[in-house]
C-alpha positions as CSV (number, residue, x, y, z in Angstrom):
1,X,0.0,0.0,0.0
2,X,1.4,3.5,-0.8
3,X,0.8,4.8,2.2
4,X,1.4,2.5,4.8
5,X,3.2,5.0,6.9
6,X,-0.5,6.0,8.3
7,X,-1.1,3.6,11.2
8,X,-4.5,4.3,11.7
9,X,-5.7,6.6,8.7
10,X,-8.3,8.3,11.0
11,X,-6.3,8.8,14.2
12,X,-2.7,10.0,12.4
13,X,-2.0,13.1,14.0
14,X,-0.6,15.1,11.1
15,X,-2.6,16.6,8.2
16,X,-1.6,15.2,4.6
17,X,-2.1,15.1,1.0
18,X,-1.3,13.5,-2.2
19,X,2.0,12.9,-2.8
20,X,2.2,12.8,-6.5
21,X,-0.3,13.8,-9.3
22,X,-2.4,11.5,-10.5
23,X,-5.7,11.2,-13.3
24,X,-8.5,9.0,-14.0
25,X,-11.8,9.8,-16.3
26,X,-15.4,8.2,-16.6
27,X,-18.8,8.9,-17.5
28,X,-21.2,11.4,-15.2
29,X,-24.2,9.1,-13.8
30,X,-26.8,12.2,-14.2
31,X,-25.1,14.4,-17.5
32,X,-24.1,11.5,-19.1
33,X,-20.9,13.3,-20.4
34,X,-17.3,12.0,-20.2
35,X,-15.4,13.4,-17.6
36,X,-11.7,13.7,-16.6
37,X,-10.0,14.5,-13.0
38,X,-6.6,15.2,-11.6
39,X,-5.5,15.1,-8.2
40,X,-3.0,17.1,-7.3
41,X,-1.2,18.0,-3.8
42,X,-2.2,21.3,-2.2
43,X,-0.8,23.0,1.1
44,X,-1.9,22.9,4.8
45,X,-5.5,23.9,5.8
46,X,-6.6,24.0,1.8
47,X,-9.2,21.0,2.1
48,X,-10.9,19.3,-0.1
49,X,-10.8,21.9,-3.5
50,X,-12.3,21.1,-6.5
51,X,-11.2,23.6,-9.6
52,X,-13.1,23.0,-13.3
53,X,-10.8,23.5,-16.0
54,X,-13.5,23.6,-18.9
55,X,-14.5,27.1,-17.8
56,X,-12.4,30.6,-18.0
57,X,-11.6,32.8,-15.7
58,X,-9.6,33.3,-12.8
59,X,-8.5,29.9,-10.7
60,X,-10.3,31.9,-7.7
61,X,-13.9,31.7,-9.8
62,X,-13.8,28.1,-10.8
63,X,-12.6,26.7,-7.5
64,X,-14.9,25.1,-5.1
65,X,-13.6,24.1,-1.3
66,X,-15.9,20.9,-0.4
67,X,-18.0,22.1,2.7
68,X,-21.0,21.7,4.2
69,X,-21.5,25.4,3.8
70,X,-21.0,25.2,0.1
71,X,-23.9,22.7,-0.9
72,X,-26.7,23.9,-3.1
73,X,-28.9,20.8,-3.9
74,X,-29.2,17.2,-2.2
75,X,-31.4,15.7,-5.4
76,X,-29.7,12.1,-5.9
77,X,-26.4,13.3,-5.1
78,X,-24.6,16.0,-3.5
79,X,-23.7,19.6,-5.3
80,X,-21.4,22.1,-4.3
81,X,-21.4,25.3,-5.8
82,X,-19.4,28.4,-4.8
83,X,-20.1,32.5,-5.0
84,X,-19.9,32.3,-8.6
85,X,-22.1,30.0,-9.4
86,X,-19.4,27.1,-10.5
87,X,-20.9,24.4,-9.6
88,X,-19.6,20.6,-9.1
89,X,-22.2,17.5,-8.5
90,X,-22.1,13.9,-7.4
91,X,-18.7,14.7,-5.2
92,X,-20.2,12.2,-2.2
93,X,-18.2,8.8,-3.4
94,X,-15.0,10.7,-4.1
95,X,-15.0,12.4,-0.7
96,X,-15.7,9.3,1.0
97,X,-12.5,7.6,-0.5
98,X,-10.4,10.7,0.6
99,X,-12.0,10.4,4.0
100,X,-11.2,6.9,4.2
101,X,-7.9,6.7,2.8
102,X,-6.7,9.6,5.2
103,X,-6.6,12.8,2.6
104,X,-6.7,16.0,4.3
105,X,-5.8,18.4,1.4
106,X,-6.2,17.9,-2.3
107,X,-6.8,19.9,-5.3
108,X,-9.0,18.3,-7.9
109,X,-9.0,19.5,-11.3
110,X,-12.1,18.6,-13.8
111,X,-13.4,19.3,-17.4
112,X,-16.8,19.3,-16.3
113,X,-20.0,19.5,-13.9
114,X,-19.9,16.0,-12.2
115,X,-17.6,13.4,-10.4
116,X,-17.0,10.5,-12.5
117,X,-19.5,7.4,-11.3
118,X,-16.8,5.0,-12.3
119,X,-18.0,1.6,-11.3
120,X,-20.9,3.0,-8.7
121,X,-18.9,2.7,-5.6
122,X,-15.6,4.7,-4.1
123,X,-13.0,1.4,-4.9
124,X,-11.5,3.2,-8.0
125,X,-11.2,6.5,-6.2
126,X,-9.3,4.5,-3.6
127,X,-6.9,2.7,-5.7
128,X,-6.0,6.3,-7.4
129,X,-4.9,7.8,-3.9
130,X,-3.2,4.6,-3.5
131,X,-1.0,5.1,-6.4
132,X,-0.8,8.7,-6.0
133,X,0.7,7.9,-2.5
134,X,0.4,10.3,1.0
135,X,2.3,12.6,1.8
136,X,2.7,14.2,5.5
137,X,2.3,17.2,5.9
138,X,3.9,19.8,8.3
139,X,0.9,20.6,10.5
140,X,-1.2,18.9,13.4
141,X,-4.8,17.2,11.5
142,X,-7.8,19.1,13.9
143,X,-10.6,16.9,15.0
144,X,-14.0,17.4,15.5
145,X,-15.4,16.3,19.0
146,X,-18.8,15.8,19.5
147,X,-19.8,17.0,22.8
148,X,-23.4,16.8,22.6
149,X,-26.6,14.5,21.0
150,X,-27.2,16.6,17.4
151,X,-30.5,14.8,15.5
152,X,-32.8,15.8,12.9
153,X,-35.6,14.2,12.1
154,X,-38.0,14.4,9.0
155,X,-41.0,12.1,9.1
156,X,-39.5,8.4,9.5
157,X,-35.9,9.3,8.4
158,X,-33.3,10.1,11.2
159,X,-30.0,10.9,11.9
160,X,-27.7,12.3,14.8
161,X,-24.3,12.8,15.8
162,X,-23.1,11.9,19.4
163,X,-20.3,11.6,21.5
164,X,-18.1,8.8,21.2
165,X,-14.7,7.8,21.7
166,X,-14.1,6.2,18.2
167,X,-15.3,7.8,14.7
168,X,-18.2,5.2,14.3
169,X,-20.5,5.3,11.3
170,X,-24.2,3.0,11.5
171,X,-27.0,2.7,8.8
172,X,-30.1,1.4,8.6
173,X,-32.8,1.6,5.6
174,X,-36.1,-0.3,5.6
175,X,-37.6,-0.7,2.2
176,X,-40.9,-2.7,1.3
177,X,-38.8,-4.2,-1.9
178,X,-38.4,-7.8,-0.7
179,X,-34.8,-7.9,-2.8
180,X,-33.9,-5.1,-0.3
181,X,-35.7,-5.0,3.3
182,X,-34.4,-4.4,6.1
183,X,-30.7,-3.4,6.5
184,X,-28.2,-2.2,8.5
185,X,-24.3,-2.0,8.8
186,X,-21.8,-0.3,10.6
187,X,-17.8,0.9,10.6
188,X,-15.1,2.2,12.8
189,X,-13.2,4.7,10.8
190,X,-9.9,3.1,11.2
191,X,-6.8,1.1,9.7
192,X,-8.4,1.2,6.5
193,X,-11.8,-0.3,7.6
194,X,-13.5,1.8,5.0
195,X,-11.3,0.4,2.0
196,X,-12.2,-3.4,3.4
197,X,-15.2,-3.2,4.5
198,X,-17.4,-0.3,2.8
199,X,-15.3,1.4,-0.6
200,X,-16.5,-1.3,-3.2
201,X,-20.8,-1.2,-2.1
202,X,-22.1,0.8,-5.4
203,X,-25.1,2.9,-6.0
204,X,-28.1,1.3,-6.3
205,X,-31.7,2.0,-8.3
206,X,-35.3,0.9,-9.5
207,X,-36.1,0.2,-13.2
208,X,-39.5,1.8,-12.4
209,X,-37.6,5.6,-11.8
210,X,-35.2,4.7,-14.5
211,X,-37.4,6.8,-17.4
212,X,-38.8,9.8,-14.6
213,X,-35.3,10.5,-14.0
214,X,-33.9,10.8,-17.6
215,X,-37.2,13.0,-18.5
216,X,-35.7,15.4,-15.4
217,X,-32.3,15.0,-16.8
218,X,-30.8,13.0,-14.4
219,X,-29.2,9.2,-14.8
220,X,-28.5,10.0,-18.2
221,X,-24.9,7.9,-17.9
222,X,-26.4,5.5,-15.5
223,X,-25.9,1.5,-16.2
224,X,-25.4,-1.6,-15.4
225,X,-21.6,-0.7,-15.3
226,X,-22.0,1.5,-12.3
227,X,-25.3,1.0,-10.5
228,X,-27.4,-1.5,-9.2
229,X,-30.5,-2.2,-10.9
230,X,-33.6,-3.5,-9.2
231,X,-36.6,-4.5,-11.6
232,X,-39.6,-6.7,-10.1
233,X,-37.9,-7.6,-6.6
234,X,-34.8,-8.9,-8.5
235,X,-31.3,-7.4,-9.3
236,X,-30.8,-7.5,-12.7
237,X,-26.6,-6.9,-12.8
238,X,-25.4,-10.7,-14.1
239,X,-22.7,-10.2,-11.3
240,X,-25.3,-10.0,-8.8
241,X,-24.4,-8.4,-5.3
242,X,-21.3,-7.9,-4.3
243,X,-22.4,-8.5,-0.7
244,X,-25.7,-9.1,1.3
245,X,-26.4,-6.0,2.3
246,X,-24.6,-3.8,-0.1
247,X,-27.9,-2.1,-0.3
248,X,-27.4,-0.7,3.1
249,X,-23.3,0.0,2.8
250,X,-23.7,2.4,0.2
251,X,-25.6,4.1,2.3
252,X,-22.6,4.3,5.1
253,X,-20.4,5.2,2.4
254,X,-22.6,8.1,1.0
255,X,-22.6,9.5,5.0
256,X,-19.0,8.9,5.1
257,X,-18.5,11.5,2.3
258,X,-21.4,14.2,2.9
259,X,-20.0,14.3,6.8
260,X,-16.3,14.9,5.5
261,X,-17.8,18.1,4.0
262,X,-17.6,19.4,7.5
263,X,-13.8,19.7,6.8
264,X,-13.0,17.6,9.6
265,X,-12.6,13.8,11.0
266,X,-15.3,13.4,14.0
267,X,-14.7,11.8,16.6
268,X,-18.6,10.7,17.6
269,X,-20.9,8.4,16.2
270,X,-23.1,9.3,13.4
271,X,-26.1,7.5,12.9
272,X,-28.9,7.5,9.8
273,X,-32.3,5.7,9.4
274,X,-33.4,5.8,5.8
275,X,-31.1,8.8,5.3
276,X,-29.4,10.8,2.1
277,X,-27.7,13.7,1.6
278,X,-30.3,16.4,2.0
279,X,-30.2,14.6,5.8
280,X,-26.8,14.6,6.4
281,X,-26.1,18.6,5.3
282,X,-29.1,19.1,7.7
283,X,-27.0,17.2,10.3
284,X,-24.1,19.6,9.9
285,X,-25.8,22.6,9.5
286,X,-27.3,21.6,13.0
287,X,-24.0,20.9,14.6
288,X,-22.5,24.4,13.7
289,X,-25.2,25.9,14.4
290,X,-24.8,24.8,18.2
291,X,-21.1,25.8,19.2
292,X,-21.5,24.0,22.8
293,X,-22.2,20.4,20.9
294,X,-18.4,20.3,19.0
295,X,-15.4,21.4,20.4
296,X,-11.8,20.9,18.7
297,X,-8.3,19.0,19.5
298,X,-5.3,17.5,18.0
299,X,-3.5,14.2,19.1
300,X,0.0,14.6,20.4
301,X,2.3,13.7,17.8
302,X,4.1,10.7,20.1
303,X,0.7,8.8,20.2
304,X,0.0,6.0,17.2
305,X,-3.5,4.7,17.6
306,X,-4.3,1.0,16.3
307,X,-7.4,-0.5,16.1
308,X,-7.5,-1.8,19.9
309,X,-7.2,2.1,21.2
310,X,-9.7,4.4,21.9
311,X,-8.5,7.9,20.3
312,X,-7.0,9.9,22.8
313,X,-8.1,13.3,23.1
314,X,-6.7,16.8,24.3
């Protein structure tokens, strides 16, 4: 693995980037069009940037930081847009394989509107940081603490944020299609748990929405190359699932990379019932909204977590 030196990639306690630059390209599950991205290293405290190349103008206009603060719309995906109205959708598996393979900073160049889909899940985003490779950087990584229960609720659907020593993620969905049910699943964000255990669950749809959503413009590059398909109680991919309850891990995965738009790793438990993105910005619109539920801290350098440590705080 390129970048072994991080023990535990959620507990290391310096912030890092790529370490060299690295491209990839693939069709846009709503657009359709054919996109391509480069990753390149960026500097301390930068984030999570996202530049398009396919418009003019200054770098300052066509460069969107990744944040909570920045999303504009939560319809099948999540958008960021910034004060100019550049605008960047379906960033959610991507930032979950950043999140997961320990990426604090990263500039991310594209010729277009959308993330790639690539194969529905975040694997191939993970194997790209791989080969890029981490590299440290020379400041501490801040954490997010949560100090106090944060929940929003809409109807049925839930999710919260509470205190916890670990950076646990669970999920649950209950659907009435038999193929799907009931689910649930769960992950500690460390030692690479999320490229195991959660990276490779992809996307998933219904045959029935399939035409409503191209008439609204969306799933235009959707297939059976990057999303499930249900169609009369039955996946119709010929590979099948990759897992039982894959359903339900791309659900963990999508969380994983709308809570990274806060800009930091959280130490707490985030948990979703029948939750998407619209719920999860809520979530962290919530939490900053209440300054006495987060606080911040940074793990003294001398400590390496592994997965039988809790994470030591300030």
């Amino acid at each position: 693995m390129a970048c072994n030196f991080l023990t535990a990639s959620g507990f290391y306690p310096w912030q890092t980037t790529i370490k060299n630059t690295i491209s990839t390209s693939g069709i846009g599950l709503h657009k359709g069009d054919l996109i391509e991205i480069t990753l390149k290293p960026s500097d301390t405290n930068s984030g999570i940037r996202f530049i398009r190349t396919d418009i003019e103008g200054d770098i300052a206009e066509r460069t969107i930081l990744a944040s909570y603060q920045n999303v504009s719309d939560t319809n099948m995906c999540t958008t960021i847009k910034n004060e100019n109205d550049c605008k960047i959708s379906t960033i959610e598996h991507l930032m979950a394989a950043l999140s997961g393979s320990g990426v604090d900073n990263v500039n991310i160049e594209i010729n277009g509107p959308e993330v790639p889909i690539m194969d529905g899940s975040s694997k191939q985003f993970i194997d790209l940081i791989e080969n890029a490779g981490l590299s440290k950087l020379s400041e501490k990584r801040k954490f997010l603490k949560i100090t106090k229960h944060i929940e929003i609720i809409d109807g049925e659907k839930k999710c919260s944020l509470s205190p916890s020593n670990n950076m646990n993620f669970f999920a649950s969905i209950d659907f009435s299609d038999k193929v799907i049910g009931k689910q649930e699943a769960s992950i500690s964000l460390e030692n690479f748990n999320f490229k195991d255990n959660v990276s490779n669950a992809r996307t998933f749809g219904f045959m029935r929405d399939v035409e409503a959503l191209r008439m609204s413009g969306l799933g235009l590059g959707g297939s059976l190359d990057n999303c499930i398909i249900i169609d009369n109680n039955e996946v119709i991919n010929s590979e099948g699932l990759r897992f039982e309850n894959e359903f339900v891990v791309h659900k963990l995965l999508d969380a994983v990379g709308d809570i990274f738009t806060s800009g930091y790793r959280i130490q707490g438990e985030y948990r979703g019932y029948l939750c998407g993105h619209h719920m999860n910005n809520l979530l962290l619109k919530e939490l900053f909204n209440n300054e006495e539920s987060f606080e911040f801290f940074e793990i003294d350098d001398s400590v390496i977590a592994d997965s039988n440590k809790e994470l030591l705080t300030a």
